[in-house]
PyMOL Python script that loads the backbone (N, CA, C, O; Angstrom):
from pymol import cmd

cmd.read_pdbstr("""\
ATOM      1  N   UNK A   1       0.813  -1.191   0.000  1.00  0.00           N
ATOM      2  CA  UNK A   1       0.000   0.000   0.000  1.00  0.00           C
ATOM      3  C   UNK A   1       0.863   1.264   0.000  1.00  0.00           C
ATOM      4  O   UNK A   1       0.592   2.165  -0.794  1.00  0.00           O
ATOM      5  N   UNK A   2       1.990   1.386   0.934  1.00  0.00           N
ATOM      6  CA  UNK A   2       2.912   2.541   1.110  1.00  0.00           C
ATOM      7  C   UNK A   2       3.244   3.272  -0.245  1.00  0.00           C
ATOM      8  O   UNK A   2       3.095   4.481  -0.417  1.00  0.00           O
ATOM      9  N   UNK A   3       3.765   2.283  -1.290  1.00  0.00           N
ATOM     10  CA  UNK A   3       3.873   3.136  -2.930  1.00  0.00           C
ATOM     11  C   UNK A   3       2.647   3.735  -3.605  1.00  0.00           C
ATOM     12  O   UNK A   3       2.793   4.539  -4.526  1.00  0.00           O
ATOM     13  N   UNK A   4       1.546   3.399  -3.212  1.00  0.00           N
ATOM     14  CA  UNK A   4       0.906   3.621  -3.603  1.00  0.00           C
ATOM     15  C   UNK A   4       0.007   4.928  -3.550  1.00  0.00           C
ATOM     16  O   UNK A   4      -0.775   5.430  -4.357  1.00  0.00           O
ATOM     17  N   UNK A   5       0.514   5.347  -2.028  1.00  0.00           N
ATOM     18  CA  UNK A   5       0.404   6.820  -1.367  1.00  0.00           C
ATOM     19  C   UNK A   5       0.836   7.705  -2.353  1.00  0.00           C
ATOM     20  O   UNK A   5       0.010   8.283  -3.060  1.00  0.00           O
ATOM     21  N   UNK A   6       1.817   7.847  -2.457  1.00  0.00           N
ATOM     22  CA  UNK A   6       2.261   8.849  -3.075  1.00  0.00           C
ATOM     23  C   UNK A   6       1.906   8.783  -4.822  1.00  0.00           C
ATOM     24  O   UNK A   6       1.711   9.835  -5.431  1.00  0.00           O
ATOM     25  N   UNK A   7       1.859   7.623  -5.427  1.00  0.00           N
ATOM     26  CA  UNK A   7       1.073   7.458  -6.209  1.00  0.00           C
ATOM     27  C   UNK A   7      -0.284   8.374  -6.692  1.00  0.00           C
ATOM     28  O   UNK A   7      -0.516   8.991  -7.732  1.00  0.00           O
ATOM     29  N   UNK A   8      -1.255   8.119  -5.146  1.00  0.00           N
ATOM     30  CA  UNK A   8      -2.397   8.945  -5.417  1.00  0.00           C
ATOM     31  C   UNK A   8      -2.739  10.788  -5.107  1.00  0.00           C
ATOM     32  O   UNK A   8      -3.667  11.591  -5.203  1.00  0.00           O
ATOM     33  N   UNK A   9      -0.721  10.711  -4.523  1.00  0.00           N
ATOM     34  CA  UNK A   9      -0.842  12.168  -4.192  1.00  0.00           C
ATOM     35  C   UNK A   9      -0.554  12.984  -5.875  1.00  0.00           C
ATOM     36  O   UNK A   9      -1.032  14.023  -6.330  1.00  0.00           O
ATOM     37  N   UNK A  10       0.165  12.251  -6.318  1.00  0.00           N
ATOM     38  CA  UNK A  10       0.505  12.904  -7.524  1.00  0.00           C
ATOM     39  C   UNK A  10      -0.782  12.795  -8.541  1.00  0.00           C
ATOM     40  O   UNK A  10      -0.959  13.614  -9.442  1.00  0.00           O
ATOM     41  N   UNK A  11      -1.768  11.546  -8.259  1.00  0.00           N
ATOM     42  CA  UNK A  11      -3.106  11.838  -9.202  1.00  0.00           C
ATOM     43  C   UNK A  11      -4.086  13.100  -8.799  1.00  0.00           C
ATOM     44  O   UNK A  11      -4.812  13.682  -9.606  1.00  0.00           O
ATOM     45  N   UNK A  12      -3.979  13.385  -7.516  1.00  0.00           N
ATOM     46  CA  UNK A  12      -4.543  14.189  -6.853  1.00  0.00           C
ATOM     47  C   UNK A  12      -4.074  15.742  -7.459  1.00  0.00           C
ATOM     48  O   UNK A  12      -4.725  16.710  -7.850  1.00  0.00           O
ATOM     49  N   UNK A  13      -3.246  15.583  -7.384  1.00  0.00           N
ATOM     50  CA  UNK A  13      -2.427  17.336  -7.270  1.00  0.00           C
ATOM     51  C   UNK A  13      -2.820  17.197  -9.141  1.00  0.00           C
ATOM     52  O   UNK A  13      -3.307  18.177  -9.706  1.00  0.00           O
ATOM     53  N   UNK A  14      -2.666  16.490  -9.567  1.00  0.00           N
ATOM     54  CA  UNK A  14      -2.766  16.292 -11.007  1.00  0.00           C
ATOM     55  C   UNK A  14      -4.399  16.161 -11.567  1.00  0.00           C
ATOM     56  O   UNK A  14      -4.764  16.032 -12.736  1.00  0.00           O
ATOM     57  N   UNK A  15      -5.093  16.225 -10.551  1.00  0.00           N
ATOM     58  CA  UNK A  15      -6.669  16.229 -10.932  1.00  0.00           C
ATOM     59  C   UNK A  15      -6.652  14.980 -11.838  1.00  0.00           C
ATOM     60  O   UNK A  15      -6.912  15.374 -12.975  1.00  0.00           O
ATOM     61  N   UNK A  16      -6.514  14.025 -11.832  1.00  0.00           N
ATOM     62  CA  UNK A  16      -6.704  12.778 -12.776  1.00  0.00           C
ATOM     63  C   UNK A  16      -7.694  12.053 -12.508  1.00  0.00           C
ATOM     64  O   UNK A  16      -7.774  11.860 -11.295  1.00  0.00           O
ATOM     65  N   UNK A  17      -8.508  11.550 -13.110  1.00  0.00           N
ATOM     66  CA  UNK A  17      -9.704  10.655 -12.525  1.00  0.00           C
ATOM     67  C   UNK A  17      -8.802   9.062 -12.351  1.00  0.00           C
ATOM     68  O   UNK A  17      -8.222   8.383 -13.198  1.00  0.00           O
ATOM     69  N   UNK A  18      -8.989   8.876 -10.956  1.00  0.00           N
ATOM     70  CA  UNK A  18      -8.766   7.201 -10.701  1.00  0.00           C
ATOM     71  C   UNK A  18      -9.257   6.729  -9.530  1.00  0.00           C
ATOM     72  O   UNK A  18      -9.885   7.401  -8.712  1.00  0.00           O
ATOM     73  N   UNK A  19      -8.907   5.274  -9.413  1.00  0.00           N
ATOM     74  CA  UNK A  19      -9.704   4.749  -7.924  1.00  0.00           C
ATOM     75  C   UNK A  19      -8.968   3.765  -7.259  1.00  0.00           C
ATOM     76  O   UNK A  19      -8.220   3.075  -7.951  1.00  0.00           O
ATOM     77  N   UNK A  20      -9.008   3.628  -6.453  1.00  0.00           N
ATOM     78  CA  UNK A  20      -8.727   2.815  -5.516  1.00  0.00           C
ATOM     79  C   UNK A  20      -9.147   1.405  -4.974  1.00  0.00           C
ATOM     80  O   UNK A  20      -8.992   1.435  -3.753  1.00  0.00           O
ATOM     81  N   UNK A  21      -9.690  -0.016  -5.444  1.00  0.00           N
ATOM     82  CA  UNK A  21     -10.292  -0.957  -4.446  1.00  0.00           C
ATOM     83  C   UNK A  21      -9.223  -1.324  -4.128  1.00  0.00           C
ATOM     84  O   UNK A  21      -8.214  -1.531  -4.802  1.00  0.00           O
ATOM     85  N   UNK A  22      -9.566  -1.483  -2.291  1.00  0.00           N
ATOM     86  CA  UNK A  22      -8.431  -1.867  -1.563  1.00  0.00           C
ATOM     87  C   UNK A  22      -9.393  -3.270  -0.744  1.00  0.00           C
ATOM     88  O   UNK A  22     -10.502  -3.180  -0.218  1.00  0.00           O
ATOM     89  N   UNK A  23      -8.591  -4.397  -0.865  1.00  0.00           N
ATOM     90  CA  UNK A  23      -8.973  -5.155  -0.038  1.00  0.00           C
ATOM     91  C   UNK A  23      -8.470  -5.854   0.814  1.00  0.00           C
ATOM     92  O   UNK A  23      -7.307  -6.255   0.769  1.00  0.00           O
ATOM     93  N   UNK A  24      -9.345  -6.113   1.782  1.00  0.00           N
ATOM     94  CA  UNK A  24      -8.108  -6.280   3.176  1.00  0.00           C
ATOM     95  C   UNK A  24      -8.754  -7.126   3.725  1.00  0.00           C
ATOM     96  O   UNK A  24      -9.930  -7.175   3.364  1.00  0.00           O
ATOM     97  N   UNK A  25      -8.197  -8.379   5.062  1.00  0.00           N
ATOM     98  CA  UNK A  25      -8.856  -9.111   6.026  1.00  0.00           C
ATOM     99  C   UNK A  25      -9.579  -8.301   6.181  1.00  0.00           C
ATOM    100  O   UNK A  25     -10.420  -8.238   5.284  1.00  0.00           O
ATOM    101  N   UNK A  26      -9.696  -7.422   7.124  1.00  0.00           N
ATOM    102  CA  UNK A  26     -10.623  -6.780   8.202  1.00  0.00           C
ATOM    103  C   UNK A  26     -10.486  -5.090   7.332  1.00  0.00           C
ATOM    104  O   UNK A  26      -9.517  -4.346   7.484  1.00  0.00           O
ATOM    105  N   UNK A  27     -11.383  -4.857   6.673  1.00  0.00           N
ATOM    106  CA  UNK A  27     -11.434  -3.509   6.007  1.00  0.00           C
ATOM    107  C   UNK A  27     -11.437  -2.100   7.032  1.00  0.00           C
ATOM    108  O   UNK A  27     -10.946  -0.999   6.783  1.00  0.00           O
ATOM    109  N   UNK A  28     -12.179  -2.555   8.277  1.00  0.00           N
ATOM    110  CA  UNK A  28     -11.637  -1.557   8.875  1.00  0.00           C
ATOM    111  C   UNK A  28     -10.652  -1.307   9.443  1.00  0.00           C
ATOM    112  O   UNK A  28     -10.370  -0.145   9.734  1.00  0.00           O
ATOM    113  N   UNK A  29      -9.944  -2.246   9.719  1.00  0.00           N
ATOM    114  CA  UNK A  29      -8.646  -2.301  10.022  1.00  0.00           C
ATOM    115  C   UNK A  29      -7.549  -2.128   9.329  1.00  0.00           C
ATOM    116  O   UNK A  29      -6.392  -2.191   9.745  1.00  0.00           O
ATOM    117  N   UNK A  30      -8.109  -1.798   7.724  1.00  0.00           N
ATOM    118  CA  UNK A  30      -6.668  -1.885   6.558  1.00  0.00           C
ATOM    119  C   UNK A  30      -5.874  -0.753   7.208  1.00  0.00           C
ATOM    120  O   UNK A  30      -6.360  -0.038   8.085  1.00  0.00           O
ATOM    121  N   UNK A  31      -4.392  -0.596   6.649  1.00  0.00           N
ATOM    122  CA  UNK A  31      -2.969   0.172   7.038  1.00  0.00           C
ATOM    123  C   UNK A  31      -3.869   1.607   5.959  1.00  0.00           C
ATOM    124  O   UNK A  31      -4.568   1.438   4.960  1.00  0.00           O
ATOM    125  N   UNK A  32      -3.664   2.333   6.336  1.00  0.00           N
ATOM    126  CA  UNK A  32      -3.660   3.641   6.207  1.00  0.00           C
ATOM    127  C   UNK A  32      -5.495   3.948   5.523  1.00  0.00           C
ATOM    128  O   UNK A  32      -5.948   4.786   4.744  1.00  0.00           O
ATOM    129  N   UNK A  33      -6.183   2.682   6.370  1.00  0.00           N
ATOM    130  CA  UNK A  33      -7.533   3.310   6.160  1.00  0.00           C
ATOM    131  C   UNK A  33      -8.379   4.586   6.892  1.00  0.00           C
ATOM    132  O   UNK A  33      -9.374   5.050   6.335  1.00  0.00           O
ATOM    133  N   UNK A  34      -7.993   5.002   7.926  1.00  0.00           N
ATOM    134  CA  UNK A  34      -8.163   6.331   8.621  1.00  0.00           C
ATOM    135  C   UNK A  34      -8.126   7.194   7.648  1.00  0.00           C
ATOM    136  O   UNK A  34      -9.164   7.803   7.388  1.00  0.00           O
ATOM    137  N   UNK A  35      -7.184   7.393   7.049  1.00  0.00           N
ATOM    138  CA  UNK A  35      -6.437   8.774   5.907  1.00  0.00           C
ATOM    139  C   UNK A  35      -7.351   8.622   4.520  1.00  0.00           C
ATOM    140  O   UNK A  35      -7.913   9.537   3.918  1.00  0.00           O
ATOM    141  N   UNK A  36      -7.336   6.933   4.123  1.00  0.00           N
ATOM    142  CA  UNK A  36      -7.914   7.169   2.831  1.00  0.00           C
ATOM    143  C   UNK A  36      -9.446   7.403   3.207  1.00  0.00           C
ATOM    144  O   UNK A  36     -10.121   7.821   2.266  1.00  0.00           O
ATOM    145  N   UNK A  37     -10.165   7.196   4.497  1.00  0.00           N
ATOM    146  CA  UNK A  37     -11.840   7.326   4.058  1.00  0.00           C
ATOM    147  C   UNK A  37     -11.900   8.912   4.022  1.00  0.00           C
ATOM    148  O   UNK A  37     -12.929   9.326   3.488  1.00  0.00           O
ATOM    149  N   UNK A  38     -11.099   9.806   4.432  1.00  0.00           N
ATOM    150  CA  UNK A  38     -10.840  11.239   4.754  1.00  0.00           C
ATOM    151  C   UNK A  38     -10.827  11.898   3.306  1.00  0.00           C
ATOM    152  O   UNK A  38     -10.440  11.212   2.361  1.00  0.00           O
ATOM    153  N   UNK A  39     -11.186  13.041   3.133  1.00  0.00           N
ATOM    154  CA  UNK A  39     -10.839  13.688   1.790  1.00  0.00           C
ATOM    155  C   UNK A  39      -9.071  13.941   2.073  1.00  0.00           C
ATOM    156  O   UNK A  39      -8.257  13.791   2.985  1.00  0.00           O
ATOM    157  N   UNK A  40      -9.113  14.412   0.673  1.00  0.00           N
ATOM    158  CA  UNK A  40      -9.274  14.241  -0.663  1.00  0.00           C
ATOM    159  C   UNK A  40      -9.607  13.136  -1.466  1.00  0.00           C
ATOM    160  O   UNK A  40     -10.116  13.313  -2.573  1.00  0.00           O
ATOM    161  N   UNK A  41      -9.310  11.728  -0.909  1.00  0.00           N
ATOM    162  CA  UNK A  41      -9.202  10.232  -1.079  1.00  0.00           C
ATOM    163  C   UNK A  41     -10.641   9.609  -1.030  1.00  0.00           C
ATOM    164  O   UNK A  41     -10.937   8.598  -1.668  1.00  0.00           O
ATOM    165  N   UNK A  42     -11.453  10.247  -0.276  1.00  0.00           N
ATOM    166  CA  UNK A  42     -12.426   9.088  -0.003  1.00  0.00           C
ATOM    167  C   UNK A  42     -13.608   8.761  -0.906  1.00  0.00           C
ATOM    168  O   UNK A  42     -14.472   7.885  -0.839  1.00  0.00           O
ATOM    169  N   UNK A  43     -13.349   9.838  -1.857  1.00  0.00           N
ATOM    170  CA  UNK A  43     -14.273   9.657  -2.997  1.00  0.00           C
ATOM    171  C   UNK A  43     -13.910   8.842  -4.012  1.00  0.00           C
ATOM    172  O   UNK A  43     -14.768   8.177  -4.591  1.00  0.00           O
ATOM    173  N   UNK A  44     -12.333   8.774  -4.432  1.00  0.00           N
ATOM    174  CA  UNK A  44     -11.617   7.733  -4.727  1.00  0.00           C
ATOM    175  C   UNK A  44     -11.526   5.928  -4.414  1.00  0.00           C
ATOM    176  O   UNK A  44     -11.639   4.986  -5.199  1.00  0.00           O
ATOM    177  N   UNK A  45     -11.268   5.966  -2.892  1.00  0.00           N
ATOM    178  CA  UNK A  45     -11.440   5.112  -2.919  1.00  0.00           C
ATOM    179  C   UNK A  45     -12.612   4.060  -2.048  1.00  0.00           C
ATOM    180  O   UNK A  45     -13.349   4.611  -1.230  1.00  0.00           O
ATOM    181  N   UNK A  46     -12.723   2.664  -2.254  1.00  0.00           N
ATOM    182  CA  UNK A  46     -13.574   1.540  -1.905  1.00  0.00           C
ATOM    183  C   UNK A  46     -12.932   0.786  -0.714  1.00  0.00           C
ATOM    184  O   UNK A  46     -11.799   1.250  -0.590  1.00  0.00           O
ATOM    185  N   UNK A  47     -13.098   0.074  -0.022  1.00  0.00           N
ATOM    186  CA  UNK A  47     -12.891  -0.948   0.667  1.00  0.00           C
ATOM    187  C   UNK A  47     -13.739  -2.203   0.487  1.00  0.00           C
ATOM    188  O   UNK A  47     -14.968  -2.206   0.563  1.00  0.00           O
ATOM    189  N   UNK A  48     -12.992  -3.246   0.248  1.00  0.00           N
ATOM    190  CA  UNK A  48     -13.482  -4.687   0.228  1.00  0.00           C
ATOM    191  C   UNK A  48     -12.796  -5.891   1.676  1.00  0.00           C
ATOM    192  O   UNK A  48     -11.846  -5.894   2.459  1.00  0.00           O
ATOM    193  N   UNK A  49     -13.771  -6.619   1.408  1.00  0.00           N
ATOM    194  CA  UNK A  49     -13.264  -7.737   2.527  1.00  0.00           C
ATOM    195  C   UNK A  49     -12.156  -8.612   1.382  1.00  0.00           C
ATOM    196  O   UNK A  49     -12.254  -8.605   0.155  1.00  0.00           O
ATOM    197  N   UNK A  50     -11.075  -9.359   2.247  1.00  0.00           N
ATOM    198  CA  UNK A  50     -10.372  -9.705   1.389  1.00  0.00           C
ATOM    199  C   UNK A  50     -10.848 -10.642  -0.454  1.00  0.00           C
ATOM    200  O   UNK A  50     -11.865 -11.300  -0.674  1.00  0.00           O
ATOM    201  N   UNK A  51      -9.949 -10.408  -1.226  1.00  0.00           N
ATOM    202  CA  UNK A  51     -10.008 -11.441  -2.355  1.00  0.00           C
ATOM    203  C   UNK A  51      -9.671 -12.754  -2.194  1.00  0.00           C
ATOM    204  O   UNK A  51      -8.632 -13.083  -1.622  1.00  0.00           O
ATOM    205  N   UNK A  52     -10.293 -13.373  -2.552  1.00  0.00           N
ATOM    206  CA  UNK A  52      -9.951 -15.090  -1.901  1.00  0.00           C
ATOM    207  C   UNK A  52     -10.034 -15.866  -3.514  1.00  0.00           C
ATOM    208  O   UNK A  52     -10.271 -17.073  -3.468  1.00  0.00           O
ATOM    209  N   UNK A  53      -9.869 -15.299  -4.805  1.00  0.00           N
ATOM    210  CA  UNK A  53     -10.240 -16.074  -5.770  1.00  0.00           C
ATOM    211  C   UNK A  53      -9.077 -15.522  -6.934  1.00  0.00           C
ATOM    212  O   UNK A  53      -8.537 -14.468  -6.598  1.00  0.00           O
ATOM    213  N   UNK A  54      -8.658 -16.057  -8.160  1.00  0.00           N
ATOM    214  CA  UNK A  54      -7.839 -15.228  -9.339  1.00  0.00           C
ATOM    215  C   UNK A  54      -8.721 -14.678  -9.870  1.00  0.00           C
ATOM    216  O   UNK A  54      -9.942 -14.839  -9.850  1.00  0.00           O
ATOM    217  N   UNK A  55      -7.906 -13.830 -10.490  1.00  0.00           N
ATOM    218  CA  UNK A  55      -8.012 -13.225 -11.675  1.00  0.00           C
ATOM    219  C   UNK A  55      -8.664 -11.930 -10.797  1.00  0.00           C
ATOM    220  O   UNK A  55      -8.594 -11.638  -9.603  1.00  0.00           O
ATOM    221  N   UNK A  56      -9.513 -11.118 -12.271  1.00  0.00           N
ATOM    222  CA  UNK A  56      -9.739  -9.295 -11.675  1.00  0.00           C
ATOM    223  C   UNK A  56     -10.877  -9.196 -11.090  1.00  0.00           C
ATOM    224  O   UNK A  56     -11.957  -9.745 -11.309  1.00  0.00           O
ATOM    225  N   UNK A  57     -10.430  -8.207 -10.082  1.00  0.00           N
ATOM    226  CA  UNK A  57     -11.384  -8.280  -9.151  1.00  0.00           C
ATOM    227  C   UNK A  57     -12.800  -7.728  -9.666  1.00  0.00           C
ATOM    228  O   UNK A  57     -12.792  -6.754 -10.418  1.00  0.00           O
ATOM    229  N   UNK A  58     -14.354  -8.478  -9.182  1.00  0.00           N
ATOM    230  CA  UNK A  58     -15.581  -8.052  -9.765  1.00  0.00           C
ATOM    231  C   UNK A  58     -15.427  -6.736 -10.044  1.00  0.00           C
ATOM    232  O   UNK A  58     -15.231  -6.556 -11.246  1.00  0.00           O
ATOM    233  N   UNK A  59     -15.446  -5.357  -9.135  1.00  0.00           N
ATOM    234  CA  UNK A  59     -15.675  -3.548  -9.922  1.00  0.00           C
ATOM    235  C   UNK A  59     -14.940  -3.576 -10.527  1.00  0.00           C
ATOM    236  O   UNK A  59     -14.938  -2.500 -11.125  1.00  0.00           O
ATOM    237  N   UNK A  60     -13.787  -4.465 -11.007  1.00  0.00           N
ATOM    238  CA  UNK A  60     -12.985  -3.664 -12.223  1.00  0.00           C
ATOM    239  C   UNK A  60     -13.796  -4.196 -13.574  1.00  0.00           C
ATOM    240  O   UNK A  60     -13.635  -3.623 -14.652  1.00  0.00           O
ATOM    241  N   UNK A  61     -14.530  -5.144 -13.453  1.00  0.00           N
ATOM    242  CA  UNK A  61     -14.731  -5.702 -14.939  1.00  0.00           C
ATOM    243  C   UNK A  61     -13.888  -6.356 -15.610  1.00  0.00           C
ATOM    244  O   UNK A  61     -13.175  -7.276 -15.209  1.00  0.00           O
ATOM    245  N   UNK A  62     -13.961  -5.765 -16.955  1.00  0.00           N
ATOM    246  CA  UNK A  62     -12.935  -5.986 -17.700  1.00  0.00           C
ATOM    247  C   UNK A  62     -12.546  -4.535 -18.099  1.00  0.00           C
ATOM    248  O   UNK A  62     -13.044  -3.876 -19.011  1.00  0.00           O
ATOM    249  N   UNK A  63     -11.497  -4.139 -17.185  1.00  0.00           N
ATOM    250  CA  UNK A  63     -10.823  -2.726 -18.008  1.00  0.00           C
ATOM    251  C   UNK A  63     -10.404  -3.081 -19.595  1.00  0.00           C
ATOM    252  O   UNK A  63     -10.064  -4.011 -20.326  1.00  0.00           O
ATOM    253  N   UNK A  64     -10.742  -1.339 -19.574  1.00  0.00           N
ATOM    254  CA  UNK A  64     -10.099  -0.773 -21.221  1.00  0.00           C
ATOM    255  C   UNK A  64      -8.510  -1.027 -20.938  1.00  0.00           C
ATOM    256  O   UNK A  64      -7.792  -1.052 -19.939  1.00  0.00           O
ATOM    257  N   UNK A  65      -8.337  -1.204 -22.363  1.00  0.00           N
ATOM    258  CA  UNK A  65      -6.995  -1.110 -22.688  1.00  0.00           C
ATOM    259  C   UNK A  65      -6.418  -0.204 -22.516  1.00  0.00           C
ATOM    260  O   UNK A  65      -5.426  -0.505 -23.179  1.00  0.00           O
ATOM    261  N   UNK A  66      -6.171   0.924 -22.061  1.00  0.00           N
ATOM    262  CA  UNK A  66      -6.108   2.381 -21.620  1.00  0.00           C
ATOM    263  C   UNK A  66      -6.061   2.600 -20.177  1.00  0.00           C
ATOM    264  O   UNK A  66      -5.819   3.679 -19.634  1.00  0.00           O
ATOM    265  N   UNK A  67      -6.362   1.263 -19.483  1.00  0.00           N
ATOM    266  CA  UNK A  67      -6.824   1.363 -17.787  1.00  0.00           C
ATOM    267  C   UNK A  67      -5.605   0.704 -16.995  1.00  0.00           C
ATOM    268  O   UNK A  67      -5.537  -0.493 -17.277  1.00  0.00           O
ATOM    269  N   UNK A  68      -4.696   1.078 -16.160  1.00  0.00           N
ATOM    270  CA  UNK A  68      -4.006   0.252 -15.387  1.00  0.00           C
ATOM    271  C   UNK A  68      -4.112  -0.298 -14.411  1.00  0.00           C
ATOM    272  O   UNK A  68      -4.492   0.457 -13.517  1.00  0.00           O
ATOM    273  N   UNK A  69      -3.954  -1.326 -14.095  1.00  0.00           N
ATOM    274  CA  UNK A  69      -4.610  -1.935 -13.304  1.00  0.00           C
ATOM    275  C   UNK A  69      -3.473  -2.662 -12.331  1.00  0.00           C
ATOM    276  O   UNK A  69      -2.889  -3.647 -12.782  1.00  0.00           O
ATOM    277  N   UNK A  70      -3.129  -2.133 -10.875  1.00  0.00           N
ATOM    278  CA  UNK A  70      -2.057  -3.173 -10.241  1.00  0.00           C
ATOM    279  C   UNK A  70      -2.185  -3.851  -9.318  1.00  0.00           C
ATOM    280  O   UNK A  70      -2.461  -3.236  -8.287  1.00  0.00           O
ATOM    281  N   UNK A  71      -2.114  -4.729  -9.252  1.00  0.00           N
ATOM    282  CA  UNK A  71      -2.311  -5.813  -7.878  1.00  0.00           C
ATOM    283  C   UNK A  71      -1.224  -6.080  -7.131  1.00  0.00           C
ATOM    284  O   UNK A  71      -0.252  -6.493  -7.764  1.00  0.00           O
ATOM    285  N   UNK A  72      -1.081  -5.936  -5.689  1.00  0.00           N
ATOM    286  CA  UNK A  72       0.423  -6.297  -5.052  1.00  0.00           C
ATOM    287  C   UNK A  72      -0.797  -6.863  -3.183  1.00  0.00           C
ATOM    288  O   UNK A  72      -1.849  -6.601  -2.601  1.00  0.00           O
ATOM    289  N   UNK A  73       0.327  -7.646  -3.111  1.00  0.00           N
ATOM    290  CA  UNK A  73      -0.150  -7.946  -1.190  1.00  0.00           C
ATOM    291  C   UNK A  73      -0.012  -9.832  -1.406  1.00  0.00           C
ATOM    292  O   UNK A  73      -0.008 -10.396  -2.500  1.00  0.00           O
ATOM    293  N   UNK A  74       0.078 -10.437  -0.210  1.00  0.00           N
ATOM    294  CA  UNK A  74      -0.065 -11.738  -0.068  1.00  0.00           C
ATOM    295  C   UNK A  74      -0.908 -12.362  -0.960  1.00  0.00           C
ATOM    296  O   UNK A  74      -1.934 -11.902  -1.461  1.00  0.00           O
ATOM    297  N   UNK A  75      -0.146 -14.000  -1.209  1.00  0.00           N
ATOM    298  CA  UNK A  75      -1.381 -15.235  -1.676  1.00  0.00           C
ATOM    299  C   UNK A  75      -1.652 -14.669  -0.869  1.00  0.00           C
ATOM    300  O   UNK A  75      -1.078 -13.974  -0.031  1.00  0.00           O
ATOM    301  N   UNK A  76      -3.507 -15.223  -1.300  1.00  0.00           N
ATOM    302  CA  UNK A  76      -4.637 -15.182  -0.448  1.00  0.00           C
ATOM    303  C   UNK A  76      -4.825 -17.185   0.236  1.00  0.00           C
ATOM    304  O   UNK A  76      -5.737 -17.759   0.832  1.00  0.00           O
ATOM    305  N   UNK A  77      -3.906 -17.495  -0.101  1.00  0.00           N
ATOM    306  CA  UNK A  77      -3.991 -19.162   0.415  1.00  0.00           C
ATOM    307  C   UNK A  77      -3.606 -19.135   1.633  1.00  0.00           C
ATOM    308  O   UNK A  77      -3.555 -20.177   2.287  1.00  0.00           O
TER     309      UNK A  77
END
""", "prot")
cmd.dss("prot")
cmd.show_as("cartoon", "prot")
cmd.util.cbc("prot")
cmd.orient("prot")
């Protein structure tokens, strides 16, 4: 999550449209969920209970080719 901070500071300051699903064991408990439900962020981003399955997660769909999409954190096994 930590790279990813600064990541959304630079979409921010940059007015860029993007989002955030973050999923975690215990969503209220995710690492720097205090800050993200807070503006500027919280319109950005989602919270989910963890992913337990492959491939992309259900709200993304199937992104455009144009859409980046990154996944990082533990198997979920």
């Amino acid at each position: 999550m930590t790279p990813l901070l600064s990541m959304m500071r630079r979409l921010q300051r940059n007015k860029a449209d993007w989002q955030l699903h973050y999923y975690a064991r215990d969503p209220e408990q995710a690492p720097f969920g205090d800050m993200l439900r807070q503006a500027p962020y919280r319109d950005h981003v989602r919270f989910y209970q963890s992913l337990r399955r492959e491939g992309c997660p259900p709200p993304l769909g199937a992104p455009s080719s144009d859409t980046a999409v990154m996944l990082c954190g533990p198997d979920a096994s």
